[in-house]
N, CA, C and O atoms as a GROMACS GRO file, in nm:
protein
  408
    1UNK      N    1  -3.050   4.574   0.014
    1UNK     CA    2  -3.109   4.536  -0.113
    1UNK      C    3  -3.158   4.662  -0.184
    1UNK      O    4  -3.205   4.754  -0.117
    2UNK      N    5  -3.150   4.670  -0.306
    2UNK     CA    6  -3.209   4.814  -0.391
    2UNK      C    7  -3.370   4.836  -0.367
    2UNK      O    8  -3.474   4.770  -0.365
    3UNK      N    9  -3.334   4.943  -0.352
    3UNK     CA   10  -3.465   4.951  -0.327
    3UNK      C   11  -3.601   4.927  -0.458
    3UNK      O   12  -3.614   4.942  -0.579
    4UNK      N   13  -3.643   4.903  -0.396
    4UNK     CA   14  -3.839   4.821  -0.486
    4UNK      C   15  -3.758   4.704  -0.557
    4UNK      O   16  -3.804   4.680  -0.669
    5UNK      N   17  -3.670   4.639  -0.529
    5UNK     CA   18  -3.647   4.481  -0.599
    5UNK      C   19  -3.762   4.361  -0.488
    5UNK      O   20  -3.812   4.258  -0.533
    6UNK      N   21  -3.778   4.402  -0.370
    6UNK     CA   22  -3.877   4.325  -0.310
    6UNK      C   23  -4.027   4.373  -0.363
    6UNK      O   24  -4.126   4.313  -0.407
    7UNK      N   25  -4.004   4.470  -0.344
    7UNK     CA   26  -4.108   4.493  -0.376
    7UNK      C   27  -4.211   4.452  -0.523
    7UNK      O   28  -4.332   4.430  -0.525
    8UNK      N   29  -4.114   4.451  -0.638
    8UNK     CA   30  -4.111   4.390  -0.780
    8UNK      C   31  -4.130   4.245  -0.751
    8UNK      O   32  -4.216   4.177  -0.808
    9UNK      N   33  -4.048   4.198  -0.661
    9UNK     CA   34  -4.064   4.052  -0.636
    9UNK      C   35  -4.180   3.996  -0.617
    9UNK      O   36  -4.220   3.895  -0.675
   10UNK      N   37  -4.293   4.112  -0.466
   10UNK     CA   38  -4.393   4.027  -0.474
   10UNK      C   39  -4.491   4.039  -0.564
   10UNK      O   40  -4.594   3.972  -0.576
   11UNK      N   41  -4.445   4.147  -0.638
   11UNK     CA   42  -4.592   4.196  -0.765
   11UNK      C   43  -4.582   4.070  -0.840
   11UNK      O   44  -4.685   4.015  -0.878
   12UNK      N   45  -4.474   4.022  -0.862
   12UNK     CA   46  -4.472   3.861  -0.975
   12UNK      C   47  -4.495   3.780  -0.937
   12UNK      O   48  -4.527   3.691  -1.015
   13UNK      N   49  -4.495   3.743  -0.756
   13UNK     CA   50  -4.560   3.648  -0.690
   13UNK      C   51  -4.705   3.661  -0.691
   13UNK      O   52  -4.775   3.560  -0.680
   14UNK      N   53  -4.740   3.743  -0.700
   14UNK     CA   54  -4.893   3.778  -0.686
   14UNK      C   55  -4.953   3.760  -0.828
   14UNK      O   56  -5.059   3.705  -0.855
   15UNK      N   57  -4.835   3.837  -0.946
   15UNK     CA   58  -4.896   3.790  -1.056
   15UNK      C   59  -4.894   3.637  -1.161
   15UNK      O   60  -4.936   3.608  -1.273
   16UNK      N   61  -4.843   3.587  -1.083
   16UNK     CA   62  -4.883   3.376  -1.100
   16UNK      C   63  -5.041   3.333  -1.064
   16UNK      O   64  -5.111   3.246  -1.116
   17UNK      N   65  -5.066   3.411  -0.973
   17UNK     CA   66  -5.241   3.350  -0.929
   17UNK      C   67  -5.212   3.426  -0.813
   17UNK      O   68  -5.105   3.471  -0.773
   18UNK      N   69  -5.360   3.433  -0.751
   18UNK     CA   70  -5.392   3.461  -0.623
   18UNK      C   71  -5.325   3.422  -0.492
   18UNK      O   72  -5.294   3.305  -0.470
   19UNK      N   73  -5.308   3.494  -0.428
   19UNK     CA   74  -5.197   3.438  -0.294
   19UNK      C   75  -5.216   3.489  -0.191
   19UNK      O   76  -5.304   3.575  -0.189
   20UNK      N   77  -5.157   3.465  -0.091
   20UNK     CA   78  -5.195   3.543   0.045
   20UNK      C   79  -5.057   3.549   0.138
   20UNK      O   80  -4.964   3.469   0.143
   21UNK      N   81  -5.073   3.649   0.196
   21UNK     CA   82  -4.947   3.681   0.293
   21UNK      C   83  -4.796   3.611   0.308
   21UNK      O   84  -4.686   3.645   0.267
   22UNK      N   85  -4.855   3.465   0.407
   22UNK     CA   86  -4.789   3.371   0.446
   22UNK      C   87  -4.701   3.284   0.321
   22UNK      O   88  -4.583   3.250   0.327
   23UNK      N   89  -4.793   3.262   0.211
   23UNK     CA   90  -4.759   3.211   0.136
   23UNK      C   91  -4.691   3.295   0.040
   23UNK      O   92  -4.643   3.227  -0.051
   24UNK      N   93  -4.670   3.427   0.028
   24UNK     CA   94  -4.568   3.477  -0.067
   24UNK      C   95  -4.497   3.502   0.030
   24UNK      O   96  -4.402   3.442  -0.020
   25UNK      N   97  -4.449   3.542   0.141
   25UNK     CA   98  -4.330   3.513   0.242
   25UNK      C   99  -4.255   3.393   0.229
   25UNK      O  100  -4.132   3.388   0.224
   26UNK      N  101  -4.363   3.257   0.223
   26UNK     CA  102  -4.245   3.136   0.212
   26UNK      C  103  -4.204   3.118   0.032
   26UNK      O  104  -4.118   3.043  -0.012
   27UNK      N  105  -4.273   3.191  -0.030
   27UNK     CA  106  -4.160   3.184  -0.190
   27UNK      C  107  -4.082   3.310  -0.176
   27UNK      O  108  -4.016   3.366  -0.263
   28UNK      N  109  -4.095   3.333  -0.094
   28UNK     CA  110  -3.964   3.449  -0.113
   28UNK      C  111  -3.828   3.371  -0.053
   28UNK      O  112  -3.714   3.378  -0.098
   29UNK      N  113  -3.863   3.313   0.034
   29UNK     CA  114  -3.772   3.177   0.132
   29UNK      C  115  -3.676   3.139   0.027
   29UNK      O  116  -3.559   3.167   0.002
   30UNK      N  117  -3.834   3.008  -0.063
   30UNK     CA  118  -3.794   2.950  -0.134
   30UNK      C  119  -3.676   3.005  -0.236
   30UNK      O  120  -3.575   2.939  -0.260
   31UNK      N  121  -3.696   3.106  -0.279
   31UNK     CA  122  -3.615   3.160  -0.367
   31UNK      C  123  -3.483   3.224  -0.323
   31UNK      O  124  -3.402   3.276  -0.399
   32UNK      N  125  -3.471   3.212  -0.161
   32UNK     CA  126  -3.314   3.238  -0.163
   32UNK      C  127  -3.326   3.369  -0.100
   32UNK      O  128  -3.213   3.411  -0.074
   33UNK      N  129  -3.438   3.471  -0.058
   33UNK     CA  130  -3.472   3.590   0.006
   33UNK      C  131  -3.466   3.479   0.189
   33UNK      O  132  -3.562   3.415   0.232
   34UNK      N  133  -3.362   3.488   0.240
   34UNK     CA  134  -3.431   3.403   0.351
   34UNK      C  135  -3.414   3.500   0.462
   34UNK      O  136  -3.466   3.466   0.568
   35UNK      N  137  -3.348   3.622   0.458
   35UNK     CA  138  -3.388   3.722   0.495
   35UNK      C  139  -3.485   3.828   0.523
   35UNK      O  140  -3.493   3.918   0.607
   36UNK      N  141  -3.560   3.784   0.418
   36UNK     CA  142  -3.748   3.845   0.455
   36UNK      C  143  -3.808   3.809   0.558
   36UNK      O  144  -3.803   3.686   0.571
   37UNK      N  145  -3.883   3.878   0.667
   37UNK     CA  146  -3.962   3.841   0.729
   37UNK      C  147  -4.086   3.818   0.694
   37UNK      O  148  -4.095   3.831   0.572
   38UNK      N  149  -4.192   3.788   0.744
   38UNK     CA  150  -4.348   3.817   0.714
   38UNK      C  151  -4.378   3.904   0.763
   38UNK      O  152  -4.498   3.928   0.751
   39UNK      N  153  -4.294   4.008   0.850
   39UNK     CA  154  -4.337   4.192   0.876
   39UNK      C  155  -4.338   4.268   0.794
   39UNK      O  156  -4.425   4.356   0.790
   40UNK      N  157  -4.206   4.254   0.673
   40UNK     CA  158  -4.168   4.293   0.599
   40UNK      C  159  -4.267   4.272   0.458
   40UNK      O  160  -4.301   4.347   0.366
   41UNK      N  161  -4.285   4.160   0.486
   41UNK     CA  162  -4.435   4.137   0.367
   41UNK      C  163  -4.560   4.201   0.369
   41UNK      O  164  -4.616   4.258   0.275
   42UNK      N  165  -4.599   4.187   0.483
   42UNK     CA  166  -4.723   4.258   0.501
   42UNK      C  167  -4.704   4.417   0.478
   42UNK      O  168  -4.786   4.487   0.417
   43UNK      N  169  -4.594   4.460   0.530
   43UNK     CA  170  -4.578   4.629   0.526
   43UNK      C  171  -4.573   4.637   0.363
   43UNK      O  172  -4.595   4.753   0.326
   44UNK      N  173  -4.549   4.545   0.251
   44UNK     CA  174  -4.515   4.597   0.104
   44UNK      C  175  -4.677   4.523   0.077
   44UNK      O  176  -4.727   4.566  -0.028
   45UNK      N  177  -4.736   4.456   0.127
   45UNK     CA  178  -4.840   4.414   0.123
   45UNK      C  179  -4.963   4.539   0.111
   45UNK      O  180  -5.059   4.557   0.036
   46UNK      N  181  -4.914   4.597   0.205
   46UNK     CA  182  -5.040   4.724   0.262
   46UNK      C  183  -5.004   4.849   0.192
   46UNK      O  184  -5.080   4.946   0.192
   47UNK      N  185  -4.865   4.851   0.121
   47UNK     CA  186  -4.858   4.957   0.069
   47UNK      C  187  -4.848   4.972  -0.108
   47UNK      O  188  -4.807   5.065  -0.178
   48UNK      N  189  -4.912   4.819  -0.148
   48UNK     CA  190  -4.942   4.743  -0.215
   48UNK      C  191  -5.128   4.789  -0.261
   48UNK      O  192  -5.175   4.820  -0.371
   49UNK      N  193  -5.188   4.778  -0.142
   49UNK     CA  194  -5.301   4.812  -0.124
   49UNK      C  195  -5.373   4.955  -0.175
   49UNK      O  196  -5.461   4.993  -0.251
   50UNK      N  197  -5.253   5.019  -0.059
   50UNK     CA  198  -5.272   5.185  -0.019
   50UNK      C  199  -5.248   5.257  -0.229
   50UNK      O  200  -5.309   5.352  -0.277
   51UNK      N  201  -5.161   5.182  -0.291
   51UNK     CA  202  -5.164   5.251  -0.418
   51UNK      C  203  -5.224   5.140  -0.480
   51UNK      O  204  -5.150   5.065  -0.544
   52UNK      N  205  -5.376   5.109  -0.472
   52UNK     CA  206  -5.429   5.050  -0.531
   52UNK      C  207  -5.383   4.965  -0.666
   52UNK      O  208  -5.428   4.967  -0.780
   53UNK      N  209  -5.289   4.899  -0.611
   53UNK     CA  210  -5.189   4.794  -0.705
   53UNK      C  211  -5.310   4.677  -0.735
   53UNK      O  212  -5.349   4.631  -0.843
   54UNK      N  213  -5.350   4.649  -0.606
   54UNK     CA  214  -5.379   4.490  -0.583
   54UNK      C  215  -5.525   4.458  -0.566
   54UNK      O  216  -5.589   4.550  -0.515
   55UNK      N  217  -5.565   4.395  -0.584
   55UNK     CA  218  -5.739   4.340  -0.567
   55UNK      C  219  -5.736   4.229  -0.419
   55UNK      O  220  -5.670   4.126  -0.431
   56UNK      N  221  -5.801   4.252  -0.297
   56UNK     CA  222  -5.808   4.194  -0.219
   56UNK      C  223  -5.974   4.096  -0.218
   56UNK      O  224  -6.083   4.146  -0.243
   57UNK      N  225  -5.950   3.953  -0.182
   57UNK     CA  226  -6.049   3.910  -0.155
   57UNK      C  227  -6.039   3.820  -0.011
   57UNK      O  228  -5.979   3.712  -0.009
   58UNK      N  229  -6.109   3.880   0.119
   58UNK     CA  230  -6.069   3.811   0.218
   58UNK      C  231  -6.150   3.703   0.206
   58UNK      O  232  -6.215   3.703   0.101
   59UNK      N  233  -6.175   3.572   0.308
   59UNK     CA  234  -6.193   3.461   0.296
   59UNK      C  235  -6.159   3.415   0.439
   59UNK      O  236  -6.056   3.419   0.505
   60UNK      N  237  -6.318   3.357   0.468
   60UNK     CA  238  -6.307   3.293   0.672
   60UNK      C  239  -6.184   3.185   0.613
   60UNK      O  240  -6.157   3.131   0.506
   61UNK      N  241  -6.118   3.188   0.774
   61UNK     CA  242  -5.992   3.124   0.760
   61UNK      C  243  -6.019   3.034   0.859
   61UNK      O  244  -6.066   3.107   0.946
   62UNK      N  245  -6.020   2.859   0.928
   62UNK     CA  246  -6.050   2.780   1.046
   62UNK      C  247  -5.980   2.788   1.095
   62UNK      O  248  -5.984   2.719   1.197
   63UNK      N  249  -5.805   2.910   1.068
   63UNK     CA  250  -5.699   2.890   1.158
   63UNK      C  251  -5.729   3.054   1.224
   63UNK      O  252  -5.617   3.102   1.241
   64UNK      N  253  -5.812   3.134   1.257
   64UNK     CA  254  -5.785   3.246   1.309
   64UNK      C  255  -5.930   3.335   1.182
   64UNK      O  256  -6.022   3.306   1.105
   65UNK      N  257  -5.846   3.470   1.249
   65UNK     CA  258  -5.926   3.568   1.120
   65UNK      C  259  -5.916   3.558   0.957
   65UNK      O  260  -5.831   3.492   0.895
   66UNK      N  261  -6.032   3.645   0.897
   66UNK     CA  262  -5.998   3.556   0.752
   66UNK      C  263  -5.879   3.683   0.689
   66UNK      O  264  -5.856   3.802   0.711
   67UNK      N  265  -5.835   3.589   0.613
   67UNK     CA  266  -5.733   3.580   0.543
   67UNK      C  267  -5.786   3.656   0.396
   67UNK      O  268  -5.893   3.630   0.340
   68UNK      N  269  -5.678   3.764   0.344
   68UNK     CA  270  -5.687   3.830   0.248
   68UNK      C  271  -5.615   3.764   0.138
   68UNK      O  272  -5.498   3.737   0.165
   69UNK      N  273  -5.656   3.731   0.019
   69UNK     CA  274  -5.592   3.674  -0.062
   69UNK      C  275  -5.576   3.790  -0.211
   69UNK      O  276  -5.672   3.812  -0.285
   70UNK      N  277  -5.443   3.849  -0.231
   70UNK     CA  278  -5.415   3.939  -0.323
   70UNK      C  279  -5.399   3.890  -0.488
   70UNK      O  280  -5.344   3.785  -0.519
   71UNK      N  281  -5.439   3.954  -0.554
   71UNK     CA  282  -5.431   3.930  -0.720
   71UNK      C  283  -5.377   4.072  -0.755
   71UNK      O  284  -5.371   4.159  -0.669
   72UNK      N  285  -5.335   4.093  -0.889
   72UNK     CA  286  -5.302   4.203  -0.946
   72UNK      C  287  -5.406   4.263  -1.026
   72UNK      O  288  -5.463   4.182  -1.099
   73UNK      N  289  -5.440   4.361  -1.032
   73UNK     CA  290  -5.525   4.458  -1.108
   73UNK      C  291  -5.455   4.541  -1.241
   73UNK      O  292  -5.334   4.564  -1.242
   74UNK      N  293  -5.543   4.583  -1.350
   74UNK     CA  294  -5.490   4.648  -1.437
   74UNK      C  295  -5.305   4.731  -1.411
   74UNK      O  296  -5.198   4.717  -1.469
   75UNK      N  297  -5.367   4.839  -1.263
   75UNK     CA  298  -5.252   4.925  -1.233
   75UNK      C  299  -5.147   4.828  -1.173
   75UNK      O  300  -5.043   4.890  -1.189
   76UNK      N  301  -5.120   4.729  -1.123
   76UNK     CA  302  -5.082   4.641  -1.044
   76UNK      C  303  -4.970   4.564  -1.186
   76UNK      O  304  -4.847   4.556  -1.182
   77UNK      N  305  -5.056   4.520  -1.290
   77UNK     CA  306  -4.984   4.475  -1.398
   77UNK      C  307  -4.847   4.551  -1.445
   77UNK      O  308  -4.732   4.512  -1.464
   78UNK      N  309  -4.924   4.699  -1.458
   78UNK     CA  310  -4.864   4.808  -1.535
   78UNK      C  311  -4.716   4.830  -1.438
   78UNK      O  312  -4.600   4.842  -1.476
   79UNK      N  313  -4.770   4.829  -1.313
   79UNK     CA  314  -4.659   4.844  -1.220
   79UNK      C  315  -4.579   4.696  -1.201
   79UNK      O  316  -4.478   4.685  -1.131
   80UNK      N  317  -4.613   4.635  -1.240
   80UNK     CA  318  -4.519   4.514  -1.264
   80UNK      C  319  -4.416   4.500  -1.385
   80UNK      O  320  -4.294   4.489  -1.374
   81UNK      N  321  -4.503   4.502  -1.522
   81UNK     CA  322  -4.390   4.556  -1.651
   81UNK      C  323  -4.278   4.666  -1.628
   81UNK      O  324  -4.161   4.664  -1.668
   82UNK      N  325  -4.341   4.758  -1.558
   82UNK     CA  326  -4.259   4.875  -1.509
   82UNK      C  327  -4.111   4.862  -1.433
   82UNK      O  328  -4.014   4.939  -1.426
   83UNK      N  329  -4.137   4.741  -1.385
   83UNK     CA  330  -4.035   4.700  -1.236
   83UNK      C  331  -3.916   4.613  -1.364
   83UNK      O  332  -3.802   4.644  -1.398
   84UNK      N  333  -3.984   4.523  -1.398
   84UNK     CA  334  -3.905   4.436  -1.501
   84UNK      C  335  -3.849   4.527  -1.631
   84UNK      O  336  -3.750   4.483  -1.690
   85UNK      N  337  -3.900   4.632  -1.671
   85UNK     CA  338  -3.827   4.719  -1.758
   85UNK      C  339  -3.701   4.761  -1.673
   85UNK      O  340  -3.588   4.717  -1.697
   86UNK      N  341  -3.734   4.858  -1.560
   86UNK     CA  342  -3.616   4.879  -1.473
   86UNK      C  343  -3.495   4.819  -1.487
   86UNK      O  344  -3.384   4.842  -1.537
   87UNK      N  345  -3.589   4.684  -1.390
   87UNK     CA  346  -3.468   4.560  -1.381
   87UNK      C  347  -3.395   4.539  -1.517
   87UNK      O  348  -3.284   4.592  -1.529
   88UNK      N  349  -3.428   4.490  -1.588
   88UNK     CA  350  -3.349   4.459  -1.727
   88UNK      C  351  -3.262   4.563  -1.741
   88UNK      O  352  -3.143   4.534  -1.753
   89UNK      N  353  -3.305   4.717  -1.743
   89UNK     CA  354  -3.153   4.850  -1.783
   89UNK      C  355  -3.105   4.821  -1.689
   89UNK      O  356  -3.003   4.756  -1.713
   90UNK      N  357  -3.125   4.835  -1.575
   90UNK     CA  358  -3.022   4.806  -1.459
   90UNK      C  359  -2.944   4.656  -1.441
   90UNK      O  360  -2.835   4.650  -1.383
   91UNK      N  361  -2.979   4.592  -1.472
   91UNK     CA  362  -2.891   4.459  -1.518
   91UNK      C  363  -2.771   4.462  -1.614
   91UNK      O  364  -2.657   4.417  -1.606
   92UNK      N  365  -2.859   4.550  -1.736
   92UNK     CA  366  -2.787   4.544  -1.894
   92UNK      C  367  -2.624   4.657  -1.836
   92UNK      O  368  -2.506   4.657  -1.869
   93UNK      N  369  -2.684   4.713  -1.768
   93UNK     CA  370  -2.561   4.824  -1.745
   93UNK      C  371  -2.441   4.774  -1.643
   93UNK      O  372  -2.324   4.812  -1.645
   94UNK      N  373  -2.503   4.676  -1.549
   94UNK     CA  374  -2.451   4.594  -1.454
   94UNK      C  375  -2.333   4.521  -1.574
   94UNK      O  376  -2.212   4.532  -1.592
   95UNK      N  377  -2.422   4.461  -1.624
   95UNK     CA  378  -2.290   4.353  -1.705
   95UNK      C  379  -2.208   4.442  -1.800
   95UNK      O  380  -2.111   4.395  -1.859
   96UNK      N  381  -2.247   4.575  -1.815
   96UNK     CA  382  -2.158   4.666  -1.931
   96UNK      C  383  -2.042   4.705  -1.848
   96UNK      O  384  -1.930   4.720  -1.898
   97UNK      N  385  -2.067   4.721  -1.723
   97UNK     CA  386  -1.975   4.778  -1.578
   97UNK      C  387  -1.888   4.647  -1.599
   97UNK      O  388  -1.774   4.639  -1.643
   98UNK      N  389  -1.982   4.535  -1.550
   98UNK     CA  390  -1.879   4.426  -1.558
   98UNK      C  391  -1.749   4.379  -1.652
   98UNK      O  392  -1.638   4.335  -1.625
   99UNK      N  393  -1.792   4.398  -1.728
   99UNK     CA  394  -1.716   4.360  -1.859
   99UNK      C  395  -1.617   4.491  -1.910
   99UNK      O  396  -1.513   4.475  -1.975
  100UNK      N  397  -1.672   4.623  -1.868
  100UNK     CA  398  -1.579   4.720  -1.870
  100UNK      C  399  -1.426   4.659  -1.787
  100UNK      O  400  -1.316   4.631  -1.833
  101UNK      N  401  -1.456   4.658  -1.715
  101UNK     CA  402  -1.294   4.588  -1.592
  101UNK      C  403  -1.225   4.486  -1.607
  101UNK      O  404  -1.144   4.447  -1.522
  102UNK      N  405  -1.249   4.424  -1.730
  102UNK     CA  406  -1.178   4.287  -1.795
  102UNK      C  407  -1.063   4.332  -1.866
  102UNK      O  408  -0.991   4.251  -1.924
   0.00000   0.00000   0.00000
């Protein structure tokens, strides 16, 4: 997969509302990523963190330790428009390739 398209993925999961781990792993499912693990989440999760993308609020959990629930922050936004600018030239050029070979 190209690289930071997961990664873009979960910034837009995160930027719908507040979420947590488990639960942006299973919309990644949902959406046809059924190849993601939840190792793989947490590692874009934490490095998510580490460049202060994301706003964490943990929360006691009755199933285990508490649970961090992520939102997007100002830089987090910015780095989200950023991903979807990308995506769109890299799409637009995709279908220019495409349509070149017709």
């Amino acid at each position: 997969m190209l690289k930071g398209v997961l990664e873009g993925c979960v910034l837009e999961i995160i930027s719908r509302g507040e979420t947590y781990g488990y639960e942006i792993a299973s919309s990644l499912r949902e959406l046809g990523f059924a190849d993601v693990v939840e190792g793989t989440v947490y590692t874009i999760l934490l490095r998510l963190e580490k460049n202060a993308l994301v706003m964490i609020d943990k929360r006691a959990s009755t199933l285990g330790p508490p649970r961090k629930f992520y939102s997007l922050n100002d830089s987090g936004r910015a780095e989200l428009a950023n991903f979807w600018a990308k995506w769109e030239f890299v799409s637009l050029k995709l279908d220019e390739l495409k349509g070149a070979q017709r």
